[in-house]
N, C-alpha and C positions, 0 to 999 in steps of 0.2 A: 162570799168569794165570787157569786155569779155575777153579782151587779160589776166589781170591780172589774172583771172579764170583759163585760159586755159595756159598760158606761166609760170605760178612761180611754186614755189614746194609749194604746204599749210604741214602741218605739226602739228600735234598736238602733245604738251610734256605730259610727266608723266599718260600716260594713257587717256587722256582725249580725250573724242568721238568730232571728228571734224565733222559739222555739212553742210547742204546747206545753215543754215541761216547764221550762223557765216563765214561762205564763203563772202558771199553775201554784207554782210552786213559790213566790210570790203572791202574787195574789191569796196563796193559803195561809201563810204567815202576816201579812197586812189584815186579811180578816182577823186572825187570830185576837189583836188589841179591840177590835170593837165589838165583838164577842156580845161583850153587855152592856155596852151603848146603842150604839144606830150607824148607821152604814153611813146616813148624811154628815157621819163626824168626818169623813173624805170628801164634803163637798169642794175644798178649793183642790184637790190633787188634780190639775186641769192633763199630765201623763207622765207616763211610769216609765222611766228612758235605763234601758240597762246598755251597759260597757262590758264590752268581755273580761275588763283588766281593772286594776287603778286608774283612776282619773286625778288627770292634773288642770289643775284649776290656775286661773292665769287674772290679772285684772288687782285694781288697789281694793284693799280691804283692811280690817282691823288687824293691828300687829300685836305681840306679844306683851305690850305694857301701854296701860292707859293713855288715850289721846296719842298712839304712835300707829301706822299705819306702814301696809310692807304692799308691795306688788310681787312679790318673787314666787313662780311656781309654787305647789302645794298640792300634793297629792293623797287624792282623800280617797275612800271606799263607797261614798256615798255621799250625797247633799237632797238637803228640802229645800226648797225656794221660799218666799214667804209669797202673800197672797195667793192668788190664783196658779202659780209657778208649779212646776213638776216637781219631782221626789227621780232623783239620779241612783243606778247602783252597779256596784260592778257586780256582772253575775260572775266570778271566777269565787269573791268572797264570802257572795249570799249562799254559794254551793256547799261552800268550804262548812260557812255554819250548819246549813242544813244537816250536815252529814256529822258534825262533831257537836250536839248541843250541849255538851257537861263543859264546853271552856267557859260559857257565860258570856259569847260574846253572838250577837245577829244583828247583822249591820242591816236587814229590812225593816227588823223591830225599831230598830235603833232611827232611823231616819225618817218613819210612818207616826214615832211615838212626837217627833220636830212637828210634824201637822198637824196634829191634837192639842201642841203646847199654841204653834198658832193662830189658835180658834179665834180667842179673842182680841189678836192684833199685835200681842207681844211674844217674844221670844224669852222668857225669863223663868222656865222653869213654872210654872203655875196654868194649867189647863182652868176652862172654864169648869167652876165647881157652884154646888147647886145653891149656896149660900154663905153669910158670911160667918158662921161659926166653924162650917167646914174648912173655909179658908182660910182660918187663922191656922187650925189644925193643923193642916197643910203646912201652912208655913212656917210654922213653929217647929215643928218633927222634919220636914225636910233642909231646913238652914240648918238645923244642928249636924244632921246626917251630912251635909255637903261641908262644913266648918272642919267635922272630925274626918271626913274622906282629906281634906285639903292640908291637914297638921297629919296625918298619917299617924295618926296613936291608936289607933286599932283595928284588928284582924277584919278583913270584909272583902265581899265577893264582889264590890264593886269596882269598875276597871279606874286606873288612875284619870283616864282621861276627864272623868266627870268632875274632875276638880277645877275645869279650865272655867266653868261659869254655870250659872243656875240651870240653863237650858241645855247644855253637855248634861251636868246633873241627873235631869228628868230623862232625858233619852238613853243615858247608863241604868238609869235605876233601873227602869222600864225593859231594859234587855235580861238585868236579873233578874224579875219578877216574876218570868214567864219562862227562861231558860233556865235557873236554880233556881228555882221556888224555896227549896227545904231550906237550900244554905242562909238566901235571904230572910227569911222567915227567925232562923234558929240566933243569927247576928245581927239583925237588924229590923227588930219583931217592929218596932213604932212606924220605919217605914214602910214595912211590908203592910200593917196595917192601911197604912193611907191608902195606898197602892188599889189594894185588896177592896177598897170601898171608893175609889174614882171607877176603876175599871168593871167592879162589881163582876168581880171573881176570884175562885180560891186554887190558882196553881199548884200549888203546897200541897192542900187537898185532897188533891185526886187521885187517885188508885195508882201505885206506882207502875210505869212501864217493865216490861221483863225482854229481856232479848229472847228470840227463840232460841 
């Protein structure tokens, strides 16, 4: 959490007072995913630009059916850029998680997990992995999980939106991994596994929280 403190540019948009909590607190959940990697997995997060609200995104981009293309507003909670590009969030939503993690959803997890899937240059749901029988693995257990997310035939804690394409996929999955563990774990054991051995850790695992 310190390096990302000390090494990235923070950035607040549209006037909004950038804070030590919102630093923090950030920064503490972006650690969280490289836990059991390396810190240099953020080397392209060139800064970390929070929004007090939704952000709406403007400019032509992919439309909702192949080879169609929209410009129309679009308001998202978050964006990764690709290369060297910053990681965008509105802090009103990253709060909202913070404070409620049994919905299953962390839009920091969610947009931190986009720069991990970018490592090697694509966006397509597959982070770099240590070899190629893991990567079959991978891809064998995660197409079927995203095929059955996308035909809706069975119960899962994963959010619909990761139906929209392999890299929605990984960044949904990755938000359940770490914010329901048990649930993903108990329904979706083959992905939890993969999960469980990229990121080399066992959320699920661990001594459960107790409120006071």
């Amino acid at each position: 959490m310190d390096e990302l403190l000390r090494t990235k540019r923070w950035e607040a948009a549209r006037g909004f007072e950038l804070t030590d909590e919102i630093r923090i607190v950030v920064a503490a959940e972006a650690s969280l995913l490289v836990l059991g990697l390396d810190i240099d997995c953020y080397r392209d997060v060139s800064a970390i630009i929070l929004h007090p609200s939704t952000v709406t995104m403007r400019g032509e981009r992919p439309g909702p059916a192949r080879g169609v293309v929209t410009d129309s507003p679009l308001s998202v909670l978050g964006q990764a850029h690709a290369r060297r590009g910053p990681v965008i969030i509105a802090w009103d939503a990253a709060r909202a998680d913070a404070r409620r993690p049994g919905t299953g959803h962390n839009v920091v997890l969610h947009e931190f997990a986009h720069k991990l899937d970018m490592l090697d240059g694509l966006v397509d749901g597959t982070p770099p992995l240590r070899d190629a029988s893991v990567r079959q693995r991978w891809i064998e257990v995660c197409t079927a999980a995203y095929e059955s997310l996308r035909a809706g035939d069975r119960e899962t804690p994963l959010s619909a939106y990761g139906a929209i394409n392999p890299g929605e996929f990984f960044a949904v999955a990755t938000e359940a991994f770490f914010v329901v563990p048990e649930t993903l774990h108990e329904r979706e054991p083959a992905l939890y596994g993969v999960l469980r051995d990229f990121y080399r850790q066992d959320p699920a695992g661990r001594p459960a929280r107790r409120d006071p």
